[in-house]
Phi, psi and omega in degrees: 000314178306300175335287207296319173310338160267339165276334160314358210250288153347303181316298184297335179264013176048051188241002182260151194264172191287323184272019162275301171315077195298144096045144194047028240208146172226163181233121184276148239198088172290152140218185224243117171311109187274309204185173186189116155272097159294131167239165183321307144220166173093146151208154194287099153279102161297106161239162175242205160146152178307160139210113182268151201200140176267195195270168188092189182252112194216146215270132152246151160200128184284109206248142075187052182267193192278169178258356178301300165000137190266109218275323192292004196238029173257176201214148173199131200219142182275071163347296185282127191296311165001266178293153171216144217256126192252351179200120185241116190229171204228115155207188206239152180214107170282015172058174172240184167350125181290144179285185181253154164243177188285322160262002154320319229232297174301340173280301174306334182281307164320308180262354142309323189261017161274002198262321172320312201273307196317297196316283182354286176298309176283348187292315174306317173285340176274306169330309167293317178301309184292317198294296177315313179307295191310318160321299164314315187267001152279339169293330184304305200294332185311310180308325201257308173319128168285126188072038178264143163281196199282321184307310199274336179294299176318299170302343154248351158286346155229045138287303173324298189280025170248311192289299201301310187331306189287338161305321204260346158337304199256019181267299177304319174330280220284003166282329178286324171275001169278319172306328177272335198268315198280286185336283197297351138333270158019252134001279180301338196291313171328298193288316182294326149314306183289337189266352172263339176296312197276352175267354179276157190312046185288123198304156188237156185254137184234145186237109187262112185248125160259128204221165190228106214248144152300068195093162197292151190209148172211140182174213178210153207219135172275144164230111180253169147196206174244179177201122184301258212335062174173162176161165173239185184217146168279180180195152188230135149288096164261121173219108168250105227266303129250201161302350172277337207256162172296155156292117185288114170233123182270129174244133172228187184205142201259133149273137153243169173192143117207090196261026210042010151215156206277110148331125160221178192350067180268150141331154105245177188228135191243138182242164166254022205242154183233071175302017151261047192201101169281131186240106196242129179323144188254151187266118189252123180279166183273126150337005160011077177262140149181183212303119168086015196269158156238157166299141166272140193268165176202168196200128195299138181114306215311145176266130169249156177255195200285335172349148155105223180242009170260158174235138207223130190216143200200187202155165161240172207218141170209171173258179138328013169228343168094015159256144184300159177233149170264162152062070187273154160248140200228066197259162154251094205269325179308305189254018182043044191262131180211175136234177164217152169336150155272215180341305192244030158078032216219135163212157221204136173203151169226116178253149186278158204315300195288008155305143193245330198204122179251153198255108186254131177240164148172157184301146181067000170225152174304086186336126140214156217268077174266150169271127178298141171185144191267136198120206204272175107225132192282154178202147191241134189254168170228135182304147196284106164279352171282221169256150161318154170254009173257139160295107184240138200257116169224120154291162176221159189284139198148163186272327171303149168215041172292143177238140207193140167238130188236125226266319184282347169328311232284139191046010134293308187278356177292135199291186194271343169265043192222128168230147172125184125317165153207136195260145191047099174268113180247128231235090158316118161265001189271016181262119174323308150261145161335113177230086150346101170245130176254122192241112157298148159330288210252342193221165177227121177257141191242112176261129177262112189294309211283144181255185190229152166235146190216087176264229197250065167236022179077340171307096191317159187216126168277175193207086200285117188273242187273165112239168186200153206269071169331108166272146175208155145286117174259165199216145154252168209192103160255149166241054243269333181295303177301301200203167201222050158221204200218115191280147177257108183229140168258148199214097172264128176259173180062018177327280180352293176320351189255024142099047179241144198234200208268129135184197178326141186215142160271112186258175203186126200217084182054060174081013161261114176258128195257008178115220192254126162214220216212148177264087203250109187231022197261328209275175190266341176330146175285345185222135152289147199211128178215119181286122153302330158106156170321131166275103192277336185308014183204119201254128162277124161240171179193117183230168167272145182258109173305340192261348179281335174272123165217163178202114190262147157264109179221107181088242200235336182227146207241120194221102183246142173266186153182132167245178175219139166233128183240145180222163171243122182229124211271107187263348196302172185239020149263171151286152169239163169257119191220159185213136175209139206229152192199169212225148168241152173309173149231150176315140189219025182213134154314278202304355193260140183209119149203157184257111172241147185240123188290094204289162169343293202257053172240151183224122187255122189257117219291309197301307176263351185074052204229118194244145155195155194224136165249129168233131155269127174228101195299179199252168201093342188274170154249132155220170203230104184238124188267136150246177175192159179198140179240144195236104167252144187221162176281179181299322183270020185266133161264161195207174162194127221232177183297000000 
C-alpha cells in the first residue's frame, strides 16, 4: 500500500517514469467539479482530471465522489484518441473512522476533568462516612466508660456534634454538586453525541474505468453524472420606476444542491428540461356511445401500448465517438409528436402505424430524418459542420436594451462552450453578466459565463440570468364600490420571446417595495399582465347623489332610486391611462322593472349591469362620472338596494 501511494505520488508529481507502472496496475485519481447543468430538479456534474498511463491496460479509479450520484448516469470521456475507455463501472467506499477534531478533543478533555472531580468528591465522602462511624462507636464507648469526669464528657460531646454536623453539611454540599456534575455530564455527552452524528463517515461513490492506452499517454479524461438533491426555481425583479419608462425585469434564479459536495467557482448551466423523465405525447381512443357505455378515462403519465393502431419505436441516441447525448428531440413534425433523450441518451414513442419519419435534432450537430419502424432503433448524430439551428441570445453587461441581429457577430458573441457559426444571433446588452440562451425543441438553457459557488447545504443561492427592459401599457383600474383607491397594471406583448417561466416576482414601485406576487407566465394570452399594487398618487372617491335618491308609492308598486358620483384625481406629473368601473342591478324578476342612466363617457354593459368609463387623464386633473338606476317593484316583492 506505501508502494503503491508513493508511486501515485511520483506519477502525479511527473518524476515517475512510464516503465515503472506496469499493465494491469491501477490508479486513484482525484478530480475537480468543473461545471453543472441544473435542471428543474436534479442535476448533471462535470468533473474533470489528469492522467499520465504507460502503454497497455490499466484500472483508474476516480475517487471521493458523492454517494448521491445516480450510477446509471455516468458518463465518461477520454479526450485523447488513443485511449480507450473499455469499461465503466460504480461502487460505494464507506471510509474508516472519523478522525478527531479541536472540538472533538475540547468534550473529551471536559469530561475528563467532570470525571476527575465527581472521584474527588466521592473519595472526600467516603473519608466522611469512616470518620462517623469512628465517631459514633467512641461515642458508644464514652457512655459505657466509668470515672471520666463531667468536663472532658461535655468536650467530647460537643466534638462530636461539631464533627457529625459538618459531615452532614458536606454531604449535601457534595450531593448538589454530584447533581451538577451529572447535569453537566449530560450536556456534554448530548454535543458529543451530536458531534459524532456529524462526524460519521458518509460513503463516498468511487468510479471504476478500464482503459487501454496506445503509448505512454497523458491527457485529461471528463466525468459526467446525475444527482437528485438540486434544482432552481425562478424569482423576479419586477421595477417600474414611473409610468414612463419600461418595466426593469431582472430574472433570476434561486439554486440548490445538496448532493454532498460543494460546488465551487464552477460554470453552470440553468436548464428548463427534467431528462429523467421521458415524455410521450398522449393519445385520445375512439369514442363509442351506446346504450349504457361510459367515456373513456385517461390518466396522466399513462403509457400505450403496441396493441392497436400503435407502434413503440425506441433507441439510444449517441455522437460520433459513440457517447450518449441528453435532451436530443425527438419529433415526429407531421403530427407534432415529440420527447427528448434522458440520461443515457435513450428515448421512447409511441406512434401510430402510418407514421413515416422522425426527425433528431440537437445543438452543434447534424438533424437527422429516420424512418419509423417498430422496435429499437439506435441513431448516431455526426457534428455539425454548417449553421445551427438554434438561437443563442448572449447579454454583456450595460445599461441598454436594444435587440439587434448582426450578421458581422456570428461567432464572436457566442459562448466559449459554443463553436461554429449561428444563425440569427441576438445580441441583449441589458445583462449584468455574460448569458448564453440556447433555445431547443422542447427546452431553454441558461449558460452563466461567471462562475458561482453553491454549496451543499441545501440553501438557495441566487443566480442572475438576464435583464430586461419590457415595453408596457400601463393602465390604472379603479373599482370605487370595492375599495377607493386605484391599482397599477403593466400589460407586455411579446413576452413569450424572453424565455420566463411561472414564479415568484419582488414587486418595486417608483422606489418602493410592494411585496410578493406571482408571475403567471403560464397562460396562452399574447400579453403578459403584471400587477403593480396600489398607486396612492391617484385618489379615488365614490359618493351617493342625494337629489338623485327617491322612493315613490303608487298603487300597489313601489318605485325607488340611486344615483352616484365618482370622481379621480391624477396626482402623478404623467398622464394615466385609467379605467373605472361600477355596477348597476339587473333584473332577476319579471314584476322587477329597472332603468339605469348612464352619464355620456360610460359604458354599460346590458348583461352584467357592469358599467365602464376609460379616461387619459393628464396629470393635476379630475374627472368625474355619474351614474344612476331607477327599480319598480310590487309592494309586496321586497327587494334591497344600496
Amino acid at each position: 500500500m506505501h508502494f503503491r501511494c508513493l508511486m501515485l505520488t511520483l506519477l502525479l508529481s511527473g518524476t515517475f517514469s512510464f516503465a515503472a507502472l506496469s499493465a494491469q496496475d491501477s490508479l486513484n485519481l482525484s478530480s475537480d467539479i468543473t461545471g453543472a447543468t441544473v435542471f428543474l430538479e436534479g442535476a448533471q456534474v462535470q468533473r474533470t482530471t489528469d492522467y499520465r498511463l504507460p502503454p497497455g491496460r490499466t484500472t483508474l479509479i476516480l475517487t471521493g465522489l458523492t454517494a448521491e450520484l445516480d450510477p446509471g448516469s455516468i458518463q465518461v470521456t477520454a479526450l485523447e484518441e488513443r485511449l480507450t475507455v473499455l469499461s465503466v463501472r460504480h461502487r460505494l467506499n464507506f471510509g474508516g473512522a472519523p478522525t478527531a477534531t479541536p472540538e472533538s478533543d475540547r468534550l473529551a478533555e471536559e469530561l475528563d476533568r467532570l470525571q476527575r472531580r465527581e472521584d474527588a468528591i466521592r473519595t472526600r465522602v467516603k473519608i466522611t462516612t469512616e470518620e462517623e462511624a469512628i465517631l459514633k462507636a467512641n461515642r458508644a464507648v464514652a457512655g459505657q466508660e466509668t470515672g471520666i469526669d463531667f468536663d472532658q464528657l461535655r468536650a467530647t460531646i460537643e466534638y462530636q456534634r461539631e464533627r457529625l454536623t459538618a459531615i452532614g453539611l458536606y454531604r449535601l454540599a457534595a450531593g448538589d454538586t454530584l447533581r451538577q456534575i451529572a447535569d453537566a455530564r449530560e450536556s456534554l455527552q448530548q454535543q458529543r453525541a451530536e458531534l459524532g452524528t456529524k462526524q460519521v463517515v458518509k460513503a463516498t461513490s468511487e468510479v471504476i474505468v478500464e482503459v487501454a492506452a496506445d503509448g505512454n499517454l497523458s491527457g485529461k479524461i471528463n466525468l459526467a453524472y446525475l444527482v437528485r438533491e438540486a434544482g432552481w426555481q425562478p424569482l423576479y425583479d419586477v421595477r417600474v420606476a414611473d409610468i414612463s419608462r419600461p418595466v426593469d425585469l431582472r430574472y433570476r434564479a434561486k439554486v440548490h444542491q445538496e448532493t454532498g459536495e460543494d460546488w465551487s467557482d464552477i460554470r453552470l448551466k440553468l436548464s428548463t428540461g427534467d431528462p429523467s423523465a421521458t415524455t410521450i405525447a398522449p393519445t385520445l381512443s375512439t369514442w363509442r356511445m351506446s346504450r349504457g357505455s361510459a367515456p373513456p378515462s385517461y390518466r396522466p403519465q399513462a403509457r400505450q401500448t403496441t396493441e392497436g393502431n400503435y407502434q413503440r419505436m425506441y433507441g439510444h441516441v449517441l455522437d460520433d465517438e459513440g457517447m450518449p447525448l441528453i435532451g436530443v428531440s425527438v419529433y415526429d413534425e407531421t403530427r407534432n409528436i415529440g420527447t427528448v433523450t434522458d440520461i443515457d441518451g435513450y428515448y421512447e414513442l409511441q406512434l401510430p402505424l402510418n407514421a413515416r419519419q422522425l426527425t433528431f435534432s440537437y445543438t452543434g450537430f447534424e438533424s437527422s430524418a429516420i424512418e419509423v419502424r417498430d422496435g429499437q432503433v439506435d441513431v448516431r448524430m455526426q457534428t455539425g459542420a454548417g449553421l445551427l439551428d438554434e438561437v443563442v441570445v448572449t447579454g454583456y453587461a450595460g445599461n441598454s436594451s436594444n435587440v439587434r441581429s448582426d450578421k458581422s457577430s456570428r461567432g464572436r458573441s457566442i459562448s466559449r462552450s459554443l463553436q461554429g457559426k449561428v444563425r440569427g444571433v441576438q445580441i441583449v446588452e441589458s445583462a449584468p453578466v455574460p448569458v448564453s440562451t440556447v433555445r431547443q425543441a422542447t427546452t431553454v438553457t441558461f449558460d452563466i459565463d461567471l462562475p458561482y459557488t453553491i454549496p451543499t447545504d441545501g440553501k438557495p443561492r441566487e443566480v442572475e440570468i438576464q435583464r430586461y427592459a419590457l415595453p408596457a401599457v400601463y393602465t390604472h383600474f379603479a373599482v370605487p364600490k370595492f375599495e377607493p383607491v386605484a391599482y397599477l397594471q403593466a400589460a407586455v406583448t411579446g413576452w413569450d420571446r424572453y424565455d420566463l417561466l411561472p414564479g415568484e416576482a419582488n414587486l418595486f414601485f417608483e422606489g418602493t417595495y410592494l411585496g410578493l406576487s406571482q408571475l403567471a407566465v403560464s397562460n396562452t394570452n399574447d400579453t403578459l399582465k403584471i400587477d403593480l399594487g396600489q398607486d396612492p398618487n391617484v385618489t379615488v372617491e365614490r359618493k351617493e347623489t342625494e337629489d338623485y335618491r327617491e322612493r315613490n308609492l303608487l298603487g300597489n308598486r313601489i318605485t325607488e332610486s340611486r344615483g352616484y358620483t365618482l370622481s379621480v384625481r391624477n396626482k402623478k406629473a404623467q398622464a394615466i391611462n385609467l379605467i373605472v368601473q361600477d355596477q348597476a342591478p339587473i333584473s332577476g324578476d319579471e314584476q322587477i322593472d329597472i332603468k339605469t342612466e348612464v352619464d355620456p363617457a360610460g359604458v354599460l354593459e346590458e348583461e352584467t349591469g357592469i358599467i365602464t368609463w376609460r379616461v387619459n387623464l393628464p396629470p393635476a386633473q379630475a374627472w368625474k362620472g355619474t351614474f344612476g338606476y331607477t327599480v319598480k317593484r310590487p309592494r309586496y316583492l321586497s327587494v334591497y338596494l344600496e
